[in-house]
Biopython code that builds the backbone (N, CA, C, O; Angstrom):
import numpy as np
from Bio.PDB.StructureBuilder import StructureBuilder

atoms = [
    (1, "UNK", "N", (78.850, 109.890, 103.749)),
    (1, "UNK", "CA", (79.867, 110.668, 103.049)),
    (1, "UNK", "C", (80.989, 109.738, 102.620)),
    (1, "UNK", "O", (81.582, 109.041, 103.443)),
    (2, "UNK", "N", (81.265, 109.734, 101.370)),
    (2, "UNK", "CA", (82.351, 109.094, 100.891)),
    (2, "UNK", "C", (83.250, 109.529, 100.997)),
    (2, "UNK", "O", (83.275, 110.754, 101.114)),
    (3, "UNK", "N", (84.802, 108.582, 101.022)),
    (3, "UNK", "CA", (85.701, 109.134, 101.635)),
    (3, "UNK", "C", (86.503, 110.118, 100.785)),
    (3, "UNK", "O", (87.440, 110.679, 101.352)),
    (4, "UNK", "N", (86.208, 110.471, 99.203)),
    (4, "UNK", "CA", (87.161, 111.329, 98.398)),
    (4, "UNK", "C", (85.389, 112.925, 98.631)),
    (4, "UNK", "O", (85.344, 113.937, 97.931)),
    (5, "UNK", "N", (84.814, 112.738, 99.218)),
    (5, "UNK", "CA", (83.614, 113.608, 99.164)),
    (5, "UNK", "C", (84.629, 114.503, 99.676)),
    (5, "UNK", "O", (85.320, 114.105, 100.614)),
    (6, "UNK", "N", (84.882, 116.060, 99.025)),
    (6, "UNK", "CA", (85.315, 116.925, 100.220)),
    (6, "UNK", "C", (84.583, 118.411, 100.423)),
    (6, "UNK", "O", (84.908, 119.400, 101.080)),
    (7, "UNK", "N", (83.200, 118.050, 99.374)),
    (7, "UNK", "CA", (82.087, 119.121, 99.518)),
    (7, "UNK", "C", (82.010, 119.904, 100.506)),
    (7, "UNK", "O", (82.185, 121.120, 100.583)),
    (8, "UNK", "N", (81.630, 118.839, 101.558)),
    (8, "UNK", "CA", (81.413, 119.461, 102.906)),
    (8, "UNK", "C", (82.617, 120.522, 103.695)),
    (8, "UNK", "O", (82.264, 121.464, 104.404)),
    (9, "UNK", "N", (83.954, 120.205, 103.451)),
    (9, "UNK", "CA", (85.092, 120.976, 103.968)),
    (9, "UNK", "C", (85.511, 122.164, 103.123)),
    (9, "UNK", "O", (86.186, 123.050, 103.647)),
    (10, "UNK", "N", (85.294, 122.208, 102.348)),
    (10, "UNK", "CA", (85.067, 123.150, 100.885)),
    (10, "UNK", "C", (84.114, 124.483, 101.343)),
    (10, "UNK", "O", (84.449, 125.649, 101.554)),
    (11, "UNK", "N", (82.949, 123.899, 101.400)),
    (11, "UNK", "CA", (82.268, 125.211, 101.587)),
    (11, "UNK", "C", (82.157, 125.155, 102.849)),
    (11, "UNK", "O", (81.909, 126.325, 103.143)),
    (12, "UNK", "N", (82.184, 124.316, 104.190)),
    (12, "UNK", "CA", (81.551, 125.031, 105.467)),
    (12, "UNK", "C", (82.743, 124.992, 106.165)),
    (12, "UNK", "O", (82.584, 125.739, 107.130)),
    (13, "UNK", "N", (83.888, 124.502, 106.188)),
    (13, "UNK", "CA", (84.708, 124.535, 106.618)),
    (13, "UNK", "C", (86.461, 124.291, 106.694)),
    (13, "UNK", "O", (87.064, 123.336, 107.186)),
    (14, "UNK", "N", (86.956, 125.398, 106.088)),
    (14, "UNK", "CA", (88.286, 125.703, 105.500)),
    (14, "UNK", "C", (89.115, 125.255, 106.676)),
    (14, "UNK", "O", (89.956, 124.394, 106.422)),
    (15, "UNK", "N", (89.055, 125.551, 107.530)),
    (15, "UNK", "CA", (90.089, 125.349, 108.299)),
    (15, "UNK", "C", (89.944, 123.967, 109.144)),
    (15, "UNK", "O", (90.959, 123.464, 109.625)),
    (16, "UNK", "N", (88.716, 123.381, 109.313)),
    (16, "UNK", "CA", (88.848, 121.847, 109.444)),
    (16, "UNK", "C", (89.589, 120.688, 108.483)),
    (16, "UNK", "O", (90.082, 119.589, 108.737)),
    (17, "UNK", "N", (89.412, 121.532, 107.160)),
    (17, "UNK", "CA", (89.788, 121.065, 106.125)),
    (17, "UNK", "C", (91.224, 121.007, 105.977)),
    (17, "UNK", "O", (91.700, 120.066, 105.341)),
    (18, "UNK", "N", (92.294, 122.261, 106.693)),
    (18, "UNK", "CA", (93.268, 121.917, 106.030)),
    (18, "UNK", "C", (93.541, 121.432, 107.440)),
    (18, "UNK", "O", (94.739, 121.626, 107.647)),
    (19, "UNK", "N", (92.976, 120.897, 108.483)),
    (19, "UNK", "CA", (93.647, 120.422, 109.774)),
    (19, "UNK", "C", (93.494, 118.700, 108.948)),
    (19, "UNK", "O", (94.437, 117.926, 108.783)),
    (20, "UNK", "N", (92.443, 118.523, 108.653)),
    (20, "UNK", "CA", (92.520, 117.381, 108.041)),
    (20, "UNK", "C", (93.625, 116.658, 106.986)),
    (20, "UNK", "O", (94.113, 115.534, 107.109)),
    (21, "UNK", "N", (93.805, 117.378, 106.200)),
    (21, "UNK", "CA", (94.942, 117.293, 104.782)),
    (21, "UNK", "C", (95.939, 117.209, 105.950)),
    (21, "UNK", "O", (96.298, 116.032, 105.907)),
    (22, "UNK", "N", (96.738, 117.935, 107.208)),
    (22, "UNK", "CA", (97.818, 118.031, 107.521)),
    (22, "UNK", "C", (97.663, 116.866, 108.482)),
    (22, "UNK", "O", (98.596, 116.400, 109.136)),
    (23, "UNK", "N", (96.493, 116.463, 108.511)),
    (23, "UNK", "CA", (96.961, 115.099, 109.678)),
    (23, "UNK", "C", (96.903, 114.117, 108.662)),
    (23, "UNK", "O", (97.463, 113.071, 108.987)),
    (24, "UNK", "N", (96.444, 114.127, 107.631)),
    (24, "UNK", "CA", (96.994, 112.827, 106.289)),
    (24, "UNK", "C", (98.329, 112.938, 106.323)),
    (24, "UNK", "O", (99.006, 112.003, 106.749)),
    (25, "UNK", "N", (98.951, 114.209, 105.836)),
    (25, "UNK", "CA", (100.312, 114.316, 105.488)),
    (25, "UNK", "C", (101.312, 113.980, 106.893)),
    (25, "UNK", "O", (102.513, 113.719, 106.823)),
    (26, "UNK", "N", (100.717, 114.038, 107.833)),
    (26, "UNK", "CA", (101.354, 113.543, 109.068)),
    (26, "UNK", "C", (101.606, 111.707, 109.200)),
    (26, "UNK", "O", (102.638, 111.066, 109.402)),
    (27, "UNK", "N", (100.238, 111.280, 108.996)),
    (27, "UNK", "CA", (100.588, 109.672, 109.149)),
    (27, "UNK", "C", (101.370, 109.108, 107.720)),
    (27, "UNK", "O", (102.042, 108.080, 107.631)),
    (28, "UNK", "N", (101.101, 110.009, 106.737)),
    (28, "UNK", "CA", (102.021, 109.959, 105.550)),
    (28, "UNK", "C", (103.493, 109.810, 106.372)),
    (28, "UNK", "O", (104.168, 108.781, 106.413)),
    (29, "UNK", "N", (103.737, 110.790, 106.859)),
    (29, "UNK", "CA", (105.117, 111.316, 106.958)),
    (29, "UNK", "C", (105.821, 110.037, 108.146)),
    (29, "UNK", "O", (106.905, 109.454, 108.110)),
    (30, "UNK", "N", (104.706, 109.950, 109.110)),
    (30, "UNK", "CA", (105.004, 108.304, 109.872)),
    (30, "UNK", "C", (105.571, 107.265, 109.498)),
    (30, "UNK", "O", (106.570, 106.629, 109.834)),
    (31, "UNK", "N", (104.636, 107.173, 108.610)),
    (31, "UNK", "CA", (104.968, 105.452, 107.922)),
    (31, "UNK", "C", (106.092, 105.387, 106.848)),
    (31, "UNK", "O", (106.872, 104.486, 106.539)),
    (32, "UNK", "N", (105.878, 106.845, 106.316)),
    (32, "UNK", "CA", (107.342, 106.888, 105.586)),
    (32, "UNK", "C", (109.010, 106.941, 106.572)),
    (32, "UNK", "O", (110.108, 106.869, 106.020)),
    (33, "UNK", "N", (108.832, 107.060, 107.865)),
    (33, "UNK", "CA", (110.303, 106.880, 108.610)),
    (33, "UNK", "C", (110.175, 105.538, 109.010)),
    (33, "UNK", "O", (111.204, 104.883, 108.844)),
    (34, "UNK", "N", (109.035, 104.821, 109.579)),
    (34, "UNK", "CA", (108.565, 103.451, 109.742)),
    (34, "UNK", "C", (109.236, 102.771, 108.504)),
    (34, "UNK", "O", (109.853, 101.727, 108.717)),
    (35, "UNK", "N", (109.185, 103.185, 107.431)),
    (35, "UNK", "CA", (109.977, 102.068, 106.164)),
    (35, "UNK", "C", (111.108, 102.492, 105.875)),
    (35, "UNK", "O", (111.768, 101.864, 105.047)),
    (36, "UNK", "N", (111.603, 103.600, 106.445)),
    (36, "UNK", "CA", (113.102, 103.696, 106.191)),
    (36, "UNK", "C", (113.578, 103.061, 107.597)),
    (36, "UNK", "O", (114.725, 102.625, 107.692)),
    (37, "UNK", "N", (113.005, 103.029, 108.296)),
    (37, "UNK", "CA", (113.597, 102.407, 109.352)),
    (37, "UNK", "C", (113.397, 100.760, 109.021)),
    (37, "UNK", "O", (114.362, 100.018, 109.206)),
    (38, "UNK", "N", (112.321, 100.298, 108.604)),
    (38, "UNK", "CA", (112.752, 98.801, 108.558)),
    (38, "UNK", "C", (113.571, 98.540, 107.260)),
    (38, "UNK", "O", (114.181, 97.479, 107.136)),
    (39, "UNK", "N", (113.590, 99.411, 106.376)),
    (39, "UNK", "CA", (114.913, 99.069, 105.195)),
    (39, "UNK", "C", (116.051, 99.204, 105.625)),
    (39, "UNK", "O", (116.984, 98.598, 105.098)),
    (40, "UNK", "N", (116.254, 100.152, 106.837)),
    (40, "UNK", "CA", (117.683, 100.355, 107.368)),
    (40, "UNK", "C", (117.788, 98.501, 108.261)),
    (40, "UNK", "O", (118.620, 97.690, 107.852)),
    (41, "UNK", "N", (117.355, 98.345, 108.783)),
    (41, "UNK", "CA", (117.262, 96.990, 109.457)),
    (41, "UNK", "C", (117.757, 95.849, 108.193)),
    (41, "UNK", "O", (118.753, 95.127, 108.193)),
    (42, "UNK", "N", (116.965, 95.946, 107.422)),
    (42, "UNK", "CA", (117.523, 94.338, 106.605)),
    (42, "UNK", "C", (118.041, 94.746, 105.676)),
    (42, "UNK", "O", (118.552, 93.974, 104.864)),
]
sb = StructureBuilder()
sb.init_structure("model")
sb.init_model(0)
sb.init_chain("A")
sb.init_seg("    ")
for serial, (resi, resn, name, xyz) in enumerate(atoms, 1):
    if name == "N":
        sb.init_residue(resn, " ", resi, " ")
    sb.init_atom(name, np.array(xyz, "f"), 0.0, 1.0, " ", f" {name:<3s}", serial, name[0])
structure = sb.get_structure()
């Protein structure tokens, strides 16, 4: 399965699917205080 494939979460499983999207938007949301924090530094 390729990684933009989202066939599989689509039809067999909706709610794995959006647990998935919300743990992207989570390490999203990480690394985005991770770089405000090292821009606040230098």
């Amino acid at each position: 399965m390729s990684l933009f494939d989202l066939s599989h979460f689509k039809e067999n499983c909706p709610v794995e699917a959006r647990n998935y999207f919300k743990e992207i938007l989570n390490k999203l949301e990480s690394i985005e205080r991770r770089l405000d924090s090292l821009e606040k530094k230098s």
